[in-house]
C-alpha positions as CSV (number, residue, x, y, z in Angstrom):
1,X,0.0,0.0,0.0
2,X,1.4,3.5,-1.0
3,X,2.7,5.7,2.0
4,X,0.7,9.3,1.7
5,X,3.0,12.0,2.9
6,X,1.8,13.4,5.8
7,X,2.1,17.2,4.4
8,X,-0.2,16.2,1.4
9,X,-2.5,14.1,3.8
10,X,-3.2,17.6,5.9
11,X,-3.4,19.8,3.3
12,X,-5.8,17.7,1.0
13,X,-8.2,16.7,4.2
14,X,-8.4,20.4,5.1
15,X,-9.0,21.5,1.7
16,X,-11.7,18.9,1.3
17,X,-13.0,19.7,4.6
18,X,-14.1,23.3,3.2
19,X,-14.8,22.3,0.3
20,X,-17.2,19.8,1.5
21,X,-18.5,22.2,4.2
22,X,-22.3,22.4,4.0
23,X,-22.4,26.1,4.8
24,X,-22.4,28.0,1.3
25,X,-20.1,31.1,2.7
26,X,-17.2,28.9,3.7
27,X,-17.2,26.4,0.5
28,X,-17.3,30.1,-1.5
29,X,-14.4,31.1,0.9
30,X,-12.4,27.7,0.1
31,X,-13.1,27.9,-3.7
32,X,-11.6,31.3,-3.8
33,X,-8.7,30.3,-2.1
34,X,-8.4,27.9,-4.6
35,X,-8.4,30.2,-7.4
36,X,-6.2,32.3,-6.2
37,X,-3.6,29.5,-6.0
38,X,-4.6,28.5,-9.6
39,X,-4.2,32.1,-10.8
40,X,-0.8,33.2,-9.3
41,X,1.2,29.8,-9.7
42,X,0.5,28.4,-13.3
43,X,0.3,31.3,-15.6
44,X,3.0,30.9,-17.4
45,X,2.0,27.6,-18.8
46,X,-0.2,29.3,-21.2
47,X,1.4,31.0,-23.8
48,X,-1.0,34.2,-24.7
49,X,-0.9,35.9,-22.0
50,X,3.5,36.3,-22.5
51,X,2.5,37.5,-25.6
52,X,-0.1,39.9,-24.9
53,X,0.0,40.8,-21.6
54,X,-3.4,40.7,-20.2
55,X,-5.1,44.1,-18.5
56,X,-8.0,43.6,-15.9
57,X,-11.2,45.8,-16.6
58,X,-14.0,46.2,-14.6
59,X,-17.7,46.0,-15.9
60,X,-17.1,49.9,-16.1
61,X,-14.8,49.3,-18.9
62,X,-18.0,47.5,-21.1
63,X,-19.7,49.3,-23.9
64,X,-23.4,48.7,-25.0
65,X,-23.8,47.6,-28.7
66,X,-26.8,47.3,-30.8
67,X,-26.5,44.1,-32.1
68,X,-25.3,42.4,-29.4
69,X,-26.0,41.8,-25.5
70,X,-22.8,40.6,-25.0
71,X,-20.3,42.3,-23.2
72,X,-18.0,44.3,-25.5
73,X,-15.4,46.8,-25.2
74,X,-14.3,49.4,-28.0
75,X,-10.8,50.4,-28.3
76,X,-9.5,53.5,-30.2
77,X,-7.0,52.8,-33.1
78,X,-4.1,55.5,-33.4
79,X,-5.1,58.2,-36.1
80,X,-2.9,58.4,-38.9
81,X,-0.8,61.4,-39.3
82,X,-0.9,64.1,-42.3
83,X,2.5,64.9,-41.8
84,X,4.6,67.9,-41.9
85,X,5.9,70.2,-45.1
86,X,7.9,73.1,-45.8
87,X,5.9,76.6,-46.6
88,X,7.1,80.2,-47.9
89,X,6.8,82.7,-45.2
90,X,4.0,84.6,-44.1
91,X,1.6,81.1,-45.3
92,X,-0.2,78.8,-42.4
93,X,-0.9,75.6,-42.5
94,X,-3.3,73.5,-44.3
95,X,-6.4,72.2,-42.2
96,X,-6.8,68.2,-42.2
97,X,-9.3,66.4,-40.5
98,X,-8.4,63.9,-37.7
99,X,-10.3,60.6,-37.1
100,X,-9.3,57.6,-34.9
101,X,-10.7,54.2,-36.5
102,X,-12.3,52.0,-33.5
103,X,-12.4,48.0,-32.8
104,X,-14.2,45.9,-30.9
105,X,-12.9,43.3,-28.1
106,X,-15.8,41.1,-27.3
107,X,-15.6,39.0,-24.3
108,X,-16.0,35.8,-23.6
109,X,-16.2,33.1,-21.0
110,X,-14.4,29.9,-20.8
111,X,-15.2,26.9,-19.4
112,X,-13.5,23.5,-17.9
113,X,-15.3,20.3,-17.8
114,X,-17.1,19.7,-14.8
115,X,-15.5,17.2,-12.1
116,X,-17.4,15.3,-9.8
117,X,-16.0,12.3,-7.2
118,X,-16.9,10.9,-4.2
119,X,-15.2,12.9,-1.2
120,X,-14.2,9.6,0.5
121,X,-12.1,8.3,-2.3
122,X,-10.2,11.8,-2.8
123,X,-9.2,11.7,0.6
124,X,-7.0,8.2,-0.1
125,X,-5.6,10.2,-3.0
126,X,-1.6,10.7,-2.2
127,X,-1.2,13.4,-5.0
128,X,-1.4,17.2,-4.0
129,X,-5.0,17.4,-5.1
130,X,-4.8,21.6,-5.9
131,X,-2.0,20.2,-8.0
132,X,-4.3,17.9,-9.7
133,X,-6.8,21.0,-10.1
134,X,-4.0,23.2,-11.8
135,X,-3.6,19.9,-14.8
136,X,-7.4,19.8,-15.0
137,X,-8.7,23.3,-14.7
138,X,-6.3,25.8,-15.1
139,X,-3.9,24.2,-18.0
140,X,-7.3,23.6,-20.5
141,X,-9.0,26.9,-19.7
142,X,-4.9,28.1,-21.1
143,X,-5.2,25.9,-24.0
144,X,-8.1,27.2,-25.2
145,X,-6.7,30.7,-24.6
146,X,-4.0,29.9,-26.9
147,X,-5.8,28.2,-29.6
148,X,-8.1,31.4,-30.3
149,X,-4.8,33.3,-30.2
150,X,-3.2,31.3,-32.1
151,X,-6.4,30.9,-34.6
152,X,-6.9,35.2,-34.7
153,X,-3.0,34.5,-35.9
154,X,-3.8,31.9,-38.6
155,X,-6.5,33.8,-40.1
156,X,-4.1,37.2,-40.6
157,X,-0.9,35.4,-42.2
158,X,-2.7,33.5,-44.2
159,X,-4.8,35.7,-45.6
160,X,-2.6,36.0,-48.2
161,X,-0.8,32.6,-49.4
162,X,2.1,31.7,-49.0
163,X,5.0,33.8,-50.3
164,X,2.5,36.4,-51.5
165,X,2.9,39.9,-50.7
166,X,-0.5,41.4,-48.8
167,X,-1.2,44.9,-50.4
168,X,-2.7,46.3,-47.4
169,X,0.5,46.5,-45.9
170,X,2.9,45.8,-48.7
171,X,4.8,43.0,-47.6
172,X,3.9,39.3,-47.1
173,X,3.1,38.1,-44.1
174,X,3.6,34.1,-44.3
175,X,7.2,33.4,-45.9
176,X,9.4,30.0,-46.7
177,X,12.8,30.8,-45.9
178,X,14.8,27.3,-46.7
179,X,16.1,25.2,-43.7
180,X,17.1,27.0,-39.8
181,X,20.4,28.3,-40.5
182,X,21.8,32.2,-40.0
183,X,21.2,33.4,-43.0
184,X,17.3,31.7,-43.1
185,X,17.0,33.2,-39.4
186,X,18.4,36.6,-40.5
187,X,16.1,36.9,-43.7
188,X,12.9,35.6,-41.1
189,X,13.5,38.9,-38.7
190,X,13.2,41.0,-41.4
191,X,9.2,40.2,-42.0
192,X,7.8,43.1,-39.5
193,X,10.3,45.6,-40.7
194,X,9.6,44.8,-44.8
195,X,6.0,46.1,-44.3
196,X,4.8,49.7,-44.6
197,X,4.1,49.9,-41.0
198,X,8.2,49.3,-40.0
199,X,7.5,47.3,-36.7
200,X,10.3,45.3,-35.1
201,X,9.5,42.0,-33.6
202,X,10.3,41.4,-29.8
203,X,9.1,38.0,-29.6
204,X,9.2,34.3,-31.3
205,X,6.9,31.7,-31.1
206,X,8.2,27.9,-31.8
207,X,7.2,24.8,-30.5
208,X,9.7,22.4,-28.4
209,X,10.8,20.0,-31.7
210,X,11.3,23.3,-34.0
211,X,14.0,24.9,-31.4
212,X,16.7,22.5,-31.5
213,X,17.1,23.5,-35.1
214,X,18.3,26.4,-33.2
215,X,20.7,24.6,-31.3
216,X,22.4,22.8,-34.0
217,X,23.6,26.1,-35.4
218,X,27.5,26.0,-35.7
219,X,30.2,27.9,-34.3
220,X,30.8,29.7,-37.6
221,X,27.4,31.0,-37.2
222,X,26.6,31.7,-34.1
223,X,30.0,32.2,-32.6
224,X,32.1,30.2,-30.0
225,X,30.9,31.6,-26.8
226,X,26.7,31.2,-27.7
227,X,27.5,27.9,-29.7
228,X,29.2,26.4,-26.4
229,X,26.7,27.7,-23.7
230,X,23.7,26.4,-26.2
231,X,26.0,22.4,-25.9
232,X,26.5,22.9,-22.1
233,X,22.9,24.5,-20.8
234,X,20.9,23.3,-23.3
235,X,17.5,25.6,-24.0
236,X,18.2,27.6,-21.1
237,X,19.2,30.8,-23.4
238,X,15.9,31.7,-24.3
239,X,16.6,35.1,-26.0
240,X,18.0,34.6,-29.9
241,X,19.1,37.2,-32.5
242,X,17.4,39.8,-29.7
243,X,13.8,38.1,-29.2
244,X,12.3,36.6,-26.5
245,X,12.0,33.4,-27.6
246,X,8.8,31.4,-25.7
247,X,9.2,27.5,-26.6
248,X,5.7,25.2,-26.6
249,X,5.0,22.3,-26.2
250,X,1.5,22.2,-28.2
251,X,3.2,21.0,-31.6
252,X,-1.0,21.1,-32.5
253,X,-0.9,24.9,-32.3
254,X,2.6,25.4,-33.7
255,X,3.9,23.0,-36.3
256,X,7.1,21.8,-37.3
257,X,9.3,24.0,-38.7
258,X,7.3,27.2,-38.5
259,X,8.3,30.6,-36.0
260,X,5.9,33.5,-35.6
261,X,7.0,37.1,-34.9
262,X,5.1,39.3,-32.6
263,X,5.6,42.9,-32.2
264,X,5.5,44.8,-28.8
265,X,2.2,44.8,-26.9
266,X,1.2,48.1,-27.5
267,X,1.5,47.7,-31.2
268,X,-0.9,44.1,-31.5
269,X,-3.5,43.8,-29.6
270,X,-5.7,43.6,-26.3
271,X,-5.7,40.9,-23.7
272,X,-9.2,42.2,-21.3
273,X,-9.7,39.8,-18.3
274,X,-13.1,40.6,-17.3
275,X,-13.3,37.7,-14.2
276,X,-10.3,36.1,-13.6
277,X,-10.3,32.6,-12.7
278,X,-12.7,31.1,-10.6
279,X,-13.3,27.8,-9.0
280,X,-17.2,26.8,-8.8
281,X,-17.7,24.2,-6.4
282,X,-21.1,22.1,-4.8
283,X,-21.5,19.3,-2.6
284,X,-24.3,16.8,-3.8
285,X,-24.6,14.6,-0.7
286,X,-21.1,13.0,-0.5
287,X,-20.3,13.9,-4.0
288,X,-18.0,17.3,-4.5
289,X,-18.7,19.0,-7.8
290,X,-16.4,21.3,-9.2
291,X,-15.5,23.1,-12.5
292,X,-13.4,26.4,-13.0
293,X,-14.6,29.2,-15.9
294,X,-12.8,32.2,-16.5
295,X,-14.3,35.8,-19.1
296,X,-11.8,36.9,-21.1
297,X,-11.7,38.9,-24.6
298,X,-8.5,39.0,-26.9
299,X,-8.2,40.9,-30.4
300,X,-5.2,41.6,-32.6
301,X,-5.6,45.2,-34.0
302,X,-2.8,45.3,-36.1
303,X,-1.9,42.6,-38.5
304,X,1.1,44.0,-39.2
305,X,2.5,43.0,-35.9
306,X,2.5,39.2,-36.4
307,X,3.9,37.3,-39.4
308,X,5.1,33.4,-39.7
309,X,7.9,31.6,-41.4
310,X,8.3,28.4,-42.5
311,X,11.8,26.9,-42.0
312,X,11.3,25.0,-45.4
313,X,11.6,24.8,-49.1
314,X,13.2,28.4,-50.6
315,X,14.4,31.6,-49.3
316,X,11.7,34.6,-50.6
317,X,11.9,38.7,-50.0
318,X,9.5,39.8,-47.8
319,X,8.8,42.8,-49.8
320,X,8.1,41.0,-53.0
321,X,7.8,37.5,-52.4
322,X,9.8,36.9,-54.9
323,X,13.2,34.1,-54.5
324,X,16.1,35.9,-52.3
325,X,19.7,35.7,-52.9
326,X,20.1,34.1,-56.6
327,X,21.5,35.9,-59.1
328,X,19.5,33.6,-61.4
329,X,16.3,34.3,-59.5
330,X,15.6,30.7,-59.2
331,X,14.4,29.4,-56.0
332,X,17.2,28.4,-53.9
333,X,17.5,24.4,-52.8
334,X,18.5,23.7,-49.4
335,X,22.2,22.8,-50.3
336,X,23.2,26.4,-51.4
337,X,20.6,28.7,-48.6
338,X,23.8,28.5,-46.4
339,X,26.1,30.1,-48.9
340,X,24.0,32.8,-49.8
């Protein structure tokens, strides 16, 4: 028979013995306890909110729509500027009109599954059972944070396909740049900058098989010092060619061979946390119910701000889609990218 640590023993009985507790105000009390656990320990094993930090509004922050009950808020785009010009003395100025485009964020909630088992057997369990919670509650209501991020992404790069320059911003936003070497991974950080709105990236998105491309790149390349330190610690450099680089592991979100570029925060988009995580629990005789749900609203504003290479086939310009680097303009194979 399995020992239970004594630590785990106390804290799971106590925790069960609120959350089993038949007065509403102290199960409410335990199941906010709960979520506060949830909220400030596992964050960071989502994703979207590294790459939009989120911002916590209030129901003041809402806006009523027309065509919708739901809750909404609308955001103010940056006006474009008319720019400045030189004039003969004694002249003033000529009179433009200023208008700030808007977008909606609409909100919405998120939902676990809802868990239901028999208090008596969770208090033989000898796992950590707000552990357990963090795997089954908070982790999914993160997934599905990232897959509508990532989705939002999907439908602005490819817009346009692949290797073809979007007009709106005159540049393309979904490139092939032949296989991870310096020269691929120089050309890819020059997507944001090749469009008409000049943004710089800050961050890259691959997932955990895609990176150790990263790592196989030689000395001649990446220089003694990086190429040693990459051998010895592994992954634990997590800032390349000056991004942040965040590494997941959901390989369904982010494929093989593929790195997304986000620009700063306050150039792509809104994170709006209306409620923050919260743990909903109910005791059904000896049964203990539970499920966690969570309102949240996400946009991407510019779609400048985000593009996506593809660490495969030919090296392209970002500015005309066109093949990089031959003289011939003929694609370039994989055997000669690195001598470009």
């Amino acid at each position: 028979m399995g020992v239970i640590s004594p630590e785990i023993r106390e804290s799971n009985e106590q925790l069960l013995g609120l959350l089993a507790n038949p007065d509403a105000a102290t199960r409410k009390q335990a199941s906010e306890a709960v979520s506060e656990y949830l909220r400030l320990k596992n964050r960071e094993n989502g994703f979207a909110t590294e790459i939009i930090p989120p911002v916590t509004i209030t129901a003041a922050n809402l806006d009523r729509q027309q065509d919708t009950p739901d809750p909404v808020v609308i955001n103010d785009i940056e006006p474009e500027s008319a720019g400045a010009y030189s004039v003969p003395f004694g002249t003033g100025p000529m009179t433009q009109q200023i208008e700030a485009g808007r977008y909606p964020v609409f909100l919405k909630r998120i939902e676990s599954w809802r868990y239901e088992s028999d208090v008596a057997r969770l208090l033989t369990w000898n796992m950590d059972i707000r552990e357990i919670l963090k795997d089954f509650l908070l982790k999914d209501i993160q997934k599905v944070e990232d897959t509508n991020l990532m989705r939002t992404v999907e439908a602005i790069v490819g817009a346009q396909p692949i290797n073809t320059v979007n007009p709106l911003i005159g540049a393309c936003q979904w490139t092939t740049q032949g296989p991870l070497d310096r020269n691929a991974y120089g050309q890819a950080m020059k997507g944001l900058a090749s469009t008409n709105r000049h943004l710089n990236p800050v961050m890259a998105l691959v997932n955990n098989v895609t990176v150790w491309d990263i790592w196989k790149l030689t000395p001649e390349e990446i220089g003694d010092s990086l190429s040693q330190e990459l051998f010895v610690n592994g992954l634990a450099t997590r800032k390349v060619g000056g991004l942040d680089l965040k590494i997941t592991i959901k390989t369904d979100l982010v494929k093989d061979h593929d790195m997304y570029h986000f620009a700063g925060p306050k150039f792509l988009g809104d994170f709006l946390i209306l409620e923050d995580i919260v743990m909903s629990t109910e005791l059904i005789n000896y049964n203990l119910q539970f499920f966690a749900y969570k309102m949240v609203g996400m946009a991407i504003k510019n779609i400048a701000a985000v593009c996506k290479v593809s660490f495969t086939d030919y090296a392209v310009d970002w500015a005309t889609g066109d093949p990089w680097g031959s003289a011939t303009n003929l694609p370039v194979t994989s055997s000669s990218v690195g001598s470009i």
